[in-house]
N, C-alpha and C positions, 0 to 999 in steps of 0.2 A: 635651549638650543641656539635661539639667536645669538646671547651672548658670547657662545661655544665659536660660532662661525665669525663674528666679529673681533675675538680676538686671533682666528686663523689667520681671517685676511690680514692683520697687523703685522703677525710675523710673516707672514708669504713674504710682505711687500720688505720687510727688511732683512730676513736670515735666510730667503729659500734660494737654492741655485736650481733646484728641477725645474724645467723647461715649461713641461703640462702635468695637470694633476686634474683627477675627474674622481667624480662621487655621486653618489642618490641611489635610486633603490629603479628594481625592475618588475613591474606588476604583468599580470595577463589581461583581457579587457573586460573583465569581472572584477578589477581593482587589489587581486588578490594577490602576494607577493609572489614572485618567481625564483626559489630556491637552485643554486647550482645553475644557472645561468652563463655563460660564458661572455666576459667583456676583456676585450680584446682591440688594441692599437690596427689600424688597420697596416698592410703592408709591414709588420714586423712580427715577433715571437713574442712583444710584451702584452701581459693578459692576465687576468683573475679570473678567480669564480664568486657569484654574490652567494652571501651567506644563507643560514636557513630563512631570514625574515626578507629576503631578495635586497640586500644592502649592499653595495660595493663602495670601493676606495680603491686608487691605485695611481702612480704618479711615475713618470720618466724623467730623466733627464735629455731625453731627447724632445724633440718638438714633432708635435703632432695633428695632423686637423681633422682626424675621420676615426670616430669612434664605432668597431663592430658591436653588437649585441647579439646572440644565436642562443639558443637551446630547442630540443628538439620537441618536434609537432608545432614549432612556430616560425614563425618567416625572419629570416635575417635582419634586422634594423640597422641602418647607419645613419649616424649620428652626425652631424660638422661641427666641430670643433670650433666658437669663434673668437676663445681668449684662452689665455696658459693655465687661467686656473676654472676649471668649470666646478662647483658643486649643486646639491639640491638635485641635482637630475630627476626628472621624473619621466620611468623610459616606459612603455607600452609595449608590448608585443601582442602581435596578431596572429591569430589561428591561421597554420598553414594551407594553403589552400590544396596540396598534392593530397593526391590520392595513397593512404599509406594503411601499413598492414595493421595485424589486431591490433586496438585500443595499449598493446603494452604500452607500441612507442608513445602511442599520444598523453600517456600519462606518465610517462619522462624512464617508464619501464625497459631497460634495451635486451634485445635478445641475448640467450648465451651463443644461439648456434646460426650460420651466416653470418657473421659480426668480425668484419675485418678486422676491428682491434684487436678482440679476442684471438684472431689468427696470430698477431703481434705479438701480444703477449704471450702465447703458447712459445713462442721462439727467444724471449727472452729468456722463459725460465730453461731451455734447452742449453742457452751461452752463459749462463751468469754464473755457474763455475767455474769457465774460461777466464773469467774476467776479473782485473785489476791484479794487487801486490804479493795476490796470493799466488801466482801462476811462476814465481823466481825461488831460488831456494833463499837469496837474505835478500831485501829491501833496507833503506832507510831514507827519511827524510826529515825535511826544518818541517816545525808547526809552532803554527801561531796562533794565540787564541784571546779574545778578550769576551768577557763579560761582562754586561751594564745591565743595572735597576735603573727606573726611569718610573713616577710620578706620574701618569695618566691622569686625561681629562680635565683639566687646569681649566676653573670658567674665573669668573669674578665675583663670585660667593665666594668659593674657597681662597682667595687670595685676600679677604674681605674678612676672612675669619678670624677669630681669638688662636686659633690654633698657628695660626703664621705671624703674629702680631710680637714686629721687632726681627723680623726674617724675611721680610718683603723684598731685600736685594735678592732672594734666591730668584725672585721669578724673573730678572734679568736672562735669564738660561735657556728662555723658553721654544720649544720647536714643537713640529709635527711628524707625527709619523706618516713615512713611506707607504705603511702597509694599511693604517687604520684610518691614519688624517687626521686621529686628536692629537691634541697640544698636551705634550712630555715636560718634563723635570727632571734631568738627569742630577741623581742624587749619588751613586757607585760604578764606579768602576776598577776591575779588573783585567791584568794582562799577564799573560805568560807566552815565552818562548822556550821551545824544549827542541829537542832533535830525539827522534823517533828510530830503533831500531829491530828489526825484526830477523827472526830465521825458520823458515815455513820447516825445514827439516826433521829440527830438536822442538817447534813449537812453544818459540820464547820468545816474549817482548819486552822490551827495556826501553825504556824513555827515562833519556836525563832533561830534568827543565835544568835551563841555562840562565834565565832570568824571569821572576817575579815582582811583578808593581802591581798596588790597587791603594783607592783613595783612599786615604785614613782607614783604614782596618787595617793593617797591615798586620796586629796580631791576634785579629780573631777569629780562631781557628772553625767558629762554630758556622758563620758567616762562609768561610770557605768550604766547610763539609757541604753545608746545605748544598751548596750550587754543586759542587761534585756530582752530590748525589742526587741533584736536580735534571742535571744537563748530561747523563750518562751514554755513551757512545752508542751507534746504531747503523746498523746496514740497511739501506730499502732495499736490498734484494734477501731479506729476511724474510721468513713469513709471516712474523710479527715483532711490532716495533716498541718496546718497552719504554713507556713515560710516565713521570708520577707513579711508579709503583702497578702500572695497566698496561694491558697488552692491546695494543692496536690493531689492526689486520693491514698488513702493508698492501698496499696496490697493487705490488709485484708479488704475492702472494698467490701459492697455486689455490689457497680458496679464496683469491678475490672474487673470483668469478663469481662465488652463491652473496657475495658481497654486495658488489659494486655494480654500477651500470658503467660501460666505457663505452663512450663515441669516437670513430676516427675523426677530428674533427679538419684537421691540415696538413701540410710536407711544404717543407721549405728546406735550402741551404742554409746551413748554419756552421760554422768556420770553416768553409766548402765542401760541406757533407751534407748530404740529401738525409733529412730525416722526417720522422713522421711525428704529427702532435696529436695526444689521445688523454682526451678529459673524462674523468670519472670521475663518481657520488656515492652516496649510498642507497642501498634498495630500500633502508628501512632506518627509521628513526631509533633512538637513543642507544643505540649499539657505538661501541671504541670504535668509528672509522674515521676517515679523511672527504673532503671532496680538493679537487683539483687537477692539475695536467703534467704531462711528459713530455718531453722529445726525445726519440728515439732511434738513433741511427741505420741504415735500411739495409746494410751488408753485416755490422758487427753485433745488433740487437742489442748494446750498449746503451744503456740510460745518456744523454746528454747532459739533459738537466731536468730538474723534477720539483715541483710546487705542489704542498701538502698544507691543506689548515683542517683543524679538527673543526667539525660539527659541531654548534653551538647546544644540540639536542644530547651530545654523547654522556655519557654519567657519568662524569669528573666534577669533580669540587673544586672549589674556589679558583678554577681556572675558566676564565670567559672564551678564549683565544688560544691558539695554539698553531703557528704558523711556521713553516720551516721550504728552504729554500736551499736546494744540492746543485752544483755546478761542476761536471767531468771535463776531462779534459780527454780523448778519445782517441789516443798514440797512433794505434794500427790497427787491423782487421782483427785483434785478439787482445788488445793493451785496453782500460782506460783507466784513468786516475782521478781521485778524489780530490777536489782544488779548491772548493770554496763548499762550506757549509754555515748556514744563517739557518737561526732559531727565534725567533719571538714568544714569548707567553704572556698574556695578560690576565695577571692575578686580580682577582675580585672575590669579593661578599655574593654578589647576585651578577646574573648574567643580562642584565638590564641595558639596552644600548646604553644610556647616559648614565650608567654606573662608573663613581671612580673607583681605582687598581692601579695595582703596579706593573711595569711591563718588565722582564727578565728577558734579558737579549744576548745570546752568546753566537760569537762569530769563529769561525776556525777556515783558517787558509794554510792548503796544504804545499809547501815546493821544495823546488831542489829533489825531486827523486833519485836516485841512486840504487842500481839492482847487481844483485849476485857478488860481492864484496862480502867472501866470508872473514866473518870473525874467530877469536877463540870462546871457549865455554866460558872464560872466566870473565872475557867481556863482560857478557850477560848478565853476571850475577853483581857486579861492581855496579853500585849504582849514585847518581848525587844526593843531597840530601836540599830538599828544595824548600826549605826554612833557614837554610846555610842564610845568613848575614852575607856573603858574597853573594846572593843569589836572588835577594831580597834588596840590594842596595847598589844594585848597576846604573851607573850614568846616563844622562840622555844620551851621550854617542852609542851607547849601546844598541838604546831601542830605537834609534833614527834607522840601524845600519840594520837592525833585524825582525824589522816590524813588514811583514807579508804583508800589509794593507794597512794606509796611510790612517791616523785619528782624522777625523773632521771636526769641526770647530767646537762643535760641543759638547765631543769627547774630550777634548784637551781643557775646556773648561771645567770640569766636570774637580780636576785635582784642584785647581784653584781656589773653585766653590768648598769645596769640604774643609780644605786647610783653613778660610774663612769660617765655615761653622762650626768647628771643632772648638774655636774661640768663645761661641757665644752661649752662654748659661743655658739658654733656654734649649736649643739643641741638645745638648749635655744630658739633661735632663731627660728631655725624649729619648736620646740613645739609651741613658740607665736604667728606663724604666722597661723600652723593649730588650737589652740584654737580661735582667734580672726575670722576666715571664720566661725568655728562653734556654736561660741557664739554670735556674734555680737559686743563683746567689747573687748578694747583692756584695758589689765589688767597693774595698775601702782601699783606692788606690797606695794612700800614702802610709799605710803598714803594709801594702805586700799581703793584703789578706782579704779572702770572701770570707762573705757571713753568710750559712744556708744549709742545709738548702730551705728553702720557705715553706715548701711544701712538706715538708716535715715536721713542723710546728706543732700540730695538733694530732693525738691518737684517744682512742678507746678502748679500751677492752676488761674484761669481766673479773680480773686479778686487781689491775692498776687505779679502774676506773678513769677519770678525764687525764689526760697525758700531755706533758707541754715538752720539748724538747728546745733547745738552741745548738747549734754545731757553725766550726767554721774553718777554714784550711789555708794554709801557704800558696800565695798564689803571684808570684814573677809574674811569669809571660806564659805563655802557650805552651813553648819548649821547656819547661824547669827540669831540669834533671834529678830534681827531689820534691818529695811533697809529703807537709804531714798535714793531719786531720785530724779534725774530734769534734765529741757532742757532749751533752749534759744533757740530761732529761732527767723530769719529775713524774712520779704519780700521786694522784689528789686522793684516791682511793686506797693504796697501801702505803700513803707519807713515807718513801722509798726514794730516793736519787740512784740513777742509773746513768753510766758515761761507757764512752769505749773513745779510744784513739789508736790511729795507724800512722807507720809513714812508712813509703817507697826510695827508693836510691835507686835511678838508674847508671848503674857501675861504666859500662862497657857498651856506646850508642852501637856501634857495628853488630855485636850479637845478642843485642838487647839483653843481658845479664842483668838482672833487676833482685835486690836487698829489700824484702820487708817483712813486716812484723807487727803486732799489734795486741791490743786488749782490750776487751768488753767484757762488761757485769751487765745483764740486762735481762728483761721477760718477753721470751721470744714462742712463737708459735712452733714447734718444730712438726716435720711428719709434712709439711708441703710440697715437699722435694724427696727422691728417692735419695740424692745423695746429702750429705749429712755440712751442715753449716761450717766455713772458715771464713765467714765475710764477717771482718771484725764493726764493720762502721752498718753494713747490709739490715732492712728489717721489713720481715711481708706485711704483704695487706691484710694476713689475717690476724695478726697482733694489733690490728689498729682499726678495726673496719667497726664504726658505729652500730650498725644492723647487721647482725648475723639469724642464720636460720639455727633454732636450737641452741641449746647451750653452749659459748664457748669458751670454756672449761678446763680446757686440756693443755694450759700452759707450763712455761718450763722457766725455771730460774736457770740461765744462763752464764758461768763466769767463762773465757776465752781467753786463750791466750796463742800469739801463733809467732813461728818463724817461716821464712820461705825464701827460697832459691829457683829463680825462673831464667830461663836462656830460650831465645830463638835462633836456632844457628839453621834453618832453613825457613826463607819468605814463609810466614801463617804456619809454621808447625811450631807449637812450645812444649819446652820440658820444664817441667816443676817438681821440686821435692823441695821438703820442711817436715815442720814437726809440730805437732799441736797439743795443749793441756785442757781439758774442758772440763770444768764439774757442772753437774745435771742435777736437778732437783726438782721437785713439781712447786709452781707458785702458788696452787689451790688443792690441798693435799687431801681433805674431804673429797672433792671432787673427781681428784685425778693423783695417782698415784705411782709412782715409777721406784716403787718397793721391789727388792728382789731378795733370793736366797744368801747370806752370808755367811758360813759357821766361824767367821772369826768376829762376828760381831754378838757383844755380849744379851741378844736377843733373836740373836739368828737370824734377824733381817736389819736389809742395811733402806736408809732409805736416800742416799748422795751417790751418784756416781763422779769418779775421780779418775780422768782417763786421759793415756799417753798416748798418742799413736804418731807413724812415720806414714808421711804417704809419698808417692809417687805418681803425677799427670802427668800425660800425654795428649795435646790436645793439637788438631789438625783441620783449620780452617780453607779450605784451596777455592781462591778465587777471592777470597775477603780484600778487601782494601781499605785502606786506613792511612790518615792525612796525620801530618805532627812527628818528632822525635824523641818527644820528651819523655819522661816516666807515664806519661796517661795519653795515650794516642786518643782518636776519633774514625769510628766508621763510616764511610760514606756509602756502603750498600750493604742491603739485606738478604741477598739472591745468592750467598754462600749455604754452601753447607757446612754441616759442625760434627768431627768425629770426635770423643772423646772415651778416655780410656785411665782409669782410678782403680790405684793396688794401695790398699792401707792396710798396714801391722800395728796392731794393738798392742804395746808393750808392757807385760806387767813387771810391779813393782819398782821400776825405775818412776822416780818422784811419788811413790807411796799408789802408784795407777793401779787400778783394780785389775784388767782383763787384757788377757793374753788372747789375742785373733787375728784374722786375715779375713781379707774382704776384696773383693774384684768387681768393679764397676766398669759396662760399657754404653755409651751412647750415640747413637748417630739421628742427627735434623737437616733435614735436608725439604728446603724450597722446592717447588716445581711450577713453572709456568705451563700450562695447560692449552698455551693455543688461547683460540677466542672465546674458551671454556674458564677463564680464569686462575685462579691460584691457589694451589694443594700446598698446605704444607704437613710435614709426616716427621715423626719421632718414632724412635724404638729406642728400648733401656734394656738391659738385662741387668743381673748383677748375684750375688751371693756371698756368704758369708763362710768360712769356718772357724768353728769354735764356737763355746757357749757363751752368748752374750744377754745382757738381759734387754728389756722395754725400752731403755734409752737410747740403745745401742743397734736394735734392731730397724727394719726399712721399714716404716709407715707406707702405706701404699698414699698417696695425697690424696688427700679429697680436699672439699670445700664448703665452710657454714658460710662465707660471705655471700653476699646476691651481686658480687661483680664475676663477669666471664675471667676465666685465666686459666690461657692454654697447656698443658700439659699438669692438669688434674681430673679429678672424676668429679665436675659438680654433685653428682645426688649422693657421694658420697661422707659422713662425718670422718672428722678428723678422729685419726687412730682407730676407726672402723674396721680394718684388714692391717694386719700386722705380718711380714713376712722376713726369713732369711734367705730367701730366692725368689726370684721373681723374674717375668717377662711381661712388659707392658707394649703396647702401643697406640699413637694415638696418632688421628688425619682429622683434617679441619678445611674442606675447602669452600673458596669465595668466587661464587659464579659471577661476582661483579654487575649483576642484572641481566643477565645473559636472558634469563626466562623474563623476567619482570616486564622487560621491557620491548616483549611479543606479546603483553596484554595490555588493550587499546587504553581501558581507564586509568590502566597504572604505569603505566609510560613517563609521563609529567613527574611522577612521586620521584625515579629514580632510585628504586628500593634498589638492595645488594642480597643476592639469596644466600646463607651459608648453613652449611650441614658440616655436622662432626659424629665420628666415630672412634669409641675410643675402648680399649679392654685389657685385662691383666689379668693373669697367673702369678701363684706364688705358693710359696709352703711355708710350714714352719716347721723345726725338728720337735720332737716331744723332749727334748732335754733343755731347749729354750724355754719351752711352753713353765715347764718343771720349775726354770729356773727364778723367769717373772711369777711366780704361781701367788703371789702376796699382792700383785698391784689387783686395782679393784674395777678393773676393766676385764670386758671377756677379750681374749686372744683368741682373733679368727684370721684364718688366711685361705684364698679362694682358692682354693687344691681341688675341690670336687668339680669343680669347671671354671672356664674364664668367667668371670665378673665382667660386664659392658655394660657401655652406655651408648646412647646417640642423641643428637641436638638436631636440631632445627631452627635458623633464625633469619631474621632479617636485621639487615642493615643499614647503613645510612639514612635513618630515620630521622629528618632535619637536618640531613648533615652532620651529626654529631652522635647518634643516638643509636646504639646496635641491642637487639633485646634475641636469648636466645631460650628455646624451651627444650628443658634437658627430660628425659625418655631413660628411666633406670629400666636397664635390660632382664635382672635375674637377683637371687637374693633377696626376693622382697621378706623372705620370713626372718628377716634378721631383726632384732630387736627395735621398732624405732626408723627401719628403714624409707628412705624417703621415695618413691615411685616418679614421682614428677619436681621439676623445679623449676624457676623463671631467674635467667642470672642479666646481668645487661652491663653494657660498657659505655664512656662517652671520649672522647677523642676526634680529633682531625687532621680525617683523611683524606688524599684526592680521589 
């Protein structure tokens, strides 16, 4: 820690321009930290709240000599101020001496009812309808945004390290933060300018970005999804505030109330509007909330401005911090606007004060409003393409003249520094080695080619035995307009080589018109999925999963061959048609058999299927977003839903195809946010068939011999267990996020995540199907006499990484082998 403060004071004295800066912690006279504490400039609006361990930081650019300190049931402290930089503070507060009501308040508990804030806030949620760009029929405005990573915690070990050695000019860079008061390394930065327009009418929004800069990445699209889909937009007059994939309970929320405690704490003028400041916390530990303050305007019940940091206790991963900073601007008695939005997060391993992380900082300044300027419809739909090379390579006159809020010095250093490390080996190296974890592939610049994916290297399974694979693909830039693919793989158990290759063309960028096509020979798991495999390069976990429950047996020799025509001529809805060849054969014919009736085969049974078919998708994602124009875009959120809808005709005899059918596939997924109850997500399938088809051809209902979790199967089910040509499934899997966990006292610290799932299918089969597979050497059953269900129960975030669930077979147990119970589990990293 000395060292920590020692090299503060260094840079204070040469890179800081803030005025005052103050820090230490605030104890009660038991010594014990004072959580939610209010420290506050005296005579101004600048102020914090100290964390859960009673820690504060905060710094002005103004000059200050009188530090308040207040939280309730203790007596106000001020402080004097007697130099610019104070830290170490060690503040005390004393048991107030007023005579005050039940022990709630004394224990930092505030009423719901008498509680003039609560009066306040009752009158927010009354106006906050009224309020802001929703109240005109169009709006538009400029927005400016930039993003910075930054290096945390920089002592003289880490600058001392093997890991910096030969990169020591970086720590020339070095500052403090504002918010925290450790010493940063800005390592990324990001900047866009767009012009935002809207029309509350038809319920469209359109933003064209105008210009794009960020430090050397410029074309890593993955880099840019993340933060997308890190830094996703948010109203505090929400009921809850979506981050990391978790729902918050905003302040302004009408169940703050069973939330938060709020104090009126002050009223002041603020751009000559009398408003009121009201500090809230949380009633309870490790629940999604915030602690911190408002001001609140006293006629318009207009948020002014609004200081939120998450609780150090809340059960989120690898984020220590999370601090966010809103500034209105408050027109009229019914107007206000969004002007200045600041984000901080401080990523971390452990939430340890002297833990180092990264800090993720995105800025957004809103101006230039502009209302009721209608457009036409087809404005709307015309949109720019913000990977354009014009858009990506604008001059500095550009961003001098359109940058909402000036860089500071160390933002501007920031392109310097990188363009500098981009040169030096050992950097290089660091970058390839974190792109290749997060992509999959390891990039060979100077062919234009990745090699990967890496995590495909190795499989198992009961046909092939050990399995090695190598694959790798065409790879320009972000945007290619085409791309091919391929793989080789071995098995050591049937000395077999198995390949597939694909390539894409995207034809036509405006309506995304996409050329592809492809081939595989391979041993594939099928019966996982209700709908039936075209993913030429695709291969499940249960073809490759080491430990399986039971025999898995049930494999399929795979040849593929595919063509395909795809168009988006409306935002997220696609059309697809093509055509596919697939012959089907079993890879362990003992075992597993996908024998059917033939009379033109000189044994009456055939044992290869040999099959044509046309399909036609429809698929309809609304609300999806996705970064890039190339042939292979990127998602940056998962909070869409997904309709889909699959007509395939079987064609017989053309290229020697066995079966003439039709088949009708529909599916809808759709997310739900729950409120402070978590996150439901929900699937429903139907589908059918007509025409007689045989085992190969027919829906497997999916199950699962692997012991990994995966959503949209029947764990306690074996694969090809329930065979149908009609079917209706469904399946719900929701994540209370610790909602219960973390209302009991001992398991509170754990941080566990509860999740439960429910899941069930119907189906039938015709007796002329049954008829027709009547040679394979599996029984043919389908759950026609009642729905087949299951449910789970698990826990998760087990170390942070570790989710184990216990599957609960509902019916069916007189089936041959049936499994009652099962334990499946996943590992992964989640916030």
């Amino acid at each position: 820690m000395t060292r920590i403060l020692l090299i503060l004071f260094l840079f204070i004295a040469q890179c800081s321009v803030s005025q005052t800066k103050v820090g230490g912690i605030v104890l009660d006279e038991a010594g014990e930290p004072v959580s939610f504490a209010n420290v506050l400039f005296k005579d101004s609006s600048e102020g914090t709240i100290t964390n859960d361990n009673g820690r504060f930081y905060m710094e002005s650019d103004n000059t200050y000599s009188t530090l308040l300190v207040s939280f309730i049931g203790y007596e106000t402290k001020e402080i004097n101020l007697t130099a610019k930089v104070t830290y170490d503070m060690n503040i005390v507060l004393s048991e107030s001496s007023e005579q005050l009501d039940e022990v709630v308040v004394y224990f930092g508990k505030t009423d719901k009812k008498n509680n003039p804030a609560i009066d306040i806030l009752k009158k927010i949620w009354a106006k906050k309808r009224k309020n802001g760009v929703h109240m005109f029929k169009q709006y538009q405005y400029d927005k400016y945004e930039k993003v910075e990573f930054d290096l945390n915690t920089i002592d003289s070990a880490l600058m001392k390290s093997r890991v910096f050695k030969g990169l020591e000019f970086v720590f020339n860079d070095l500052d403090t933060s504002r918010i925290t008061g450790k010493t940063y390394l800005p390592i990324f930065l990001n900047e866009t300018f767009s012009k935002v327009y809207g029309n509350n009418e038809t319920a469209v929004v359109k933003e064209d970005v105008l210009g794009s800069k960020n430090s050397g990445f410029s074309n890593n699209q993955a880099i840019i999804a993340f933060i997308a889909d890190l830094y996703s937009d948010y109203d505090i007059y929400d009921n809850y505030l979506k981050f990391f994939d978790k729902s918050f309970t905003s302040p302004l929320s009408r169940t703050g109330v069973d939330t938060y405690n709020y104090v009126l704490a002050d009223s002041a003028f603020i751009d000559n509007k009398w408003c009121y400041n009201i500090i809230f916390y949380p009633r309870r530990k490790n629940e999604l909330t915030f602690k911190g303050d408002f001001w609140v305007n006293d006629s318009t019940f207009a948020v002014k401005n609004i200081n939120l940091a998450v609780t150090k206790s809340a059960n989120i991963n690898w984020v220590k911090e999370i601090y966010i900073e809103q500034e209105f601007d408050v027109v009229n008695d019914s107007v206000f606007l969004l002007t200045r939005d600041y984000m901080l997060s401080d990523f971390s391993f452990n939430k340890k004060e002297n833990s180092r992380g990264v800090y993720g900082k995105r800025t957004t300044v809103y101006g230039d409003y502009k209302f009721d300027q209608p457009k036409p419809n087809e404005f709307y739909r015309a949109k720019t393409d913000p990977f354009d090379p014009l858009v990506l390579n604008k001059e500095d006159e550009f961003w001098e003249a359109n940058r909402l809020e000036s860089l500071n010095d160390d933002e501007k250093g920031i392109y310097k520094l990188l363009d500098t490390l981009k040169t030096v080996p050992k950097f290089k190296s660091y970058y390839n080695l974190v792109s290749i974890l997060g992509s999959g592939y390891v990039e060979i610049d100077k062919w234009n080619l990745d090699l990967g994916d890496v995590y495909s290297i190795f499989g198992y399974n009961e046909a092939e035995g050990v399995r090695l694979r190598a694959g790798a693909r065409t790879y320009f830039g972000q945007n290619d307009p085409w791309r091919l693919q391929a793989y080789l793989a071995y098995g050591f158990g049937d000395d077999k080589f198995k390949y597939g290759i694909s390539g894409k063309w995207l034809v036509d960028k405006k309506s995304r018109f996409i050329v592809s096509g492809g081939k595989r020979r391979d041993i594939e798991q099928l019966g996982i999925s209700l709908t039936a495999t075209t993913d030429v390069l695709g291969r499940s976990i249960a073809s490759s999963s080491v430990f399986t429950v039971g025999s898995n047996d049930r494999l399929t020799n795979i040849d593929l061959s595919t063509f395909n025509l795809e168009l988006e001529p409306v935002t997220n809805f696609r059309i697809g048609v093509g055509g596919s060849y697939r012959s089907l054969s079993s890879a362990l014919p003992n075992a597993f058999s996908l024998d059917y009736i033939d009379p033109t085969s000189p044994t009456g049974i055939s044992s290869e299927i040999d099959q044509f078919d046309l399909t036609t998708i429809l698929i309809y994602t609304p609300g999806k977003k996705t970064i890039g124009n190339g042939v292979e875009r990127r998602d940056v959120n998962d909070n869409y839903s997904t309709l889909f809808l699959s007509y395939t005709n079987g064609v017989k005899n053309f290229l020697d195809s066995d079966f003439d059918y039709k088949k009708i596939q529909f599916s809808y997924t759709q997310p739900w946010q729950v409120g402070g109850l978590g996150r439901l997500l929900s699937t429903v399938e139907i589908g059918k068939t007509y025409g007689e088809v045989p085992l190969g051809l027919l829906n497997a209902i999916p199950g699962n011999q692997t012991f990994f979790s995966v959503y949209n199967t029947f764990s306690n089910l074996d694969f090809y267990e329930f065979v149908t040509d009609t079917y209706v499934s469904a399946h719900l899997e929701h994540n209370f996020n610790g909602r219960f966990f973390s209302r009991i006292p001992f398991m509170r610290k754990w941080n566990l995540r509860e999740i439960v799932g429910l899941r069930g299918v119907w189906g039938e089969l015709s007796d002329e199907n049954r008829a027709l597979s009547a040679p394979a050497n599996i029984p043919l059953m389908a759950p026609n006499n009642k729905i087949y269900w299951e449910y789970s129960v698990g826990v998760g975030n087990i170390l942070k990484i570790l989710r184990i669930d216990f599957n609960f077979r509902g019916n069916y147990l007189e089936n041959p082998g049936a499994r009652s119970f099962g334990v499946t589990g996943s590992f992964g990293f989640h916030f």
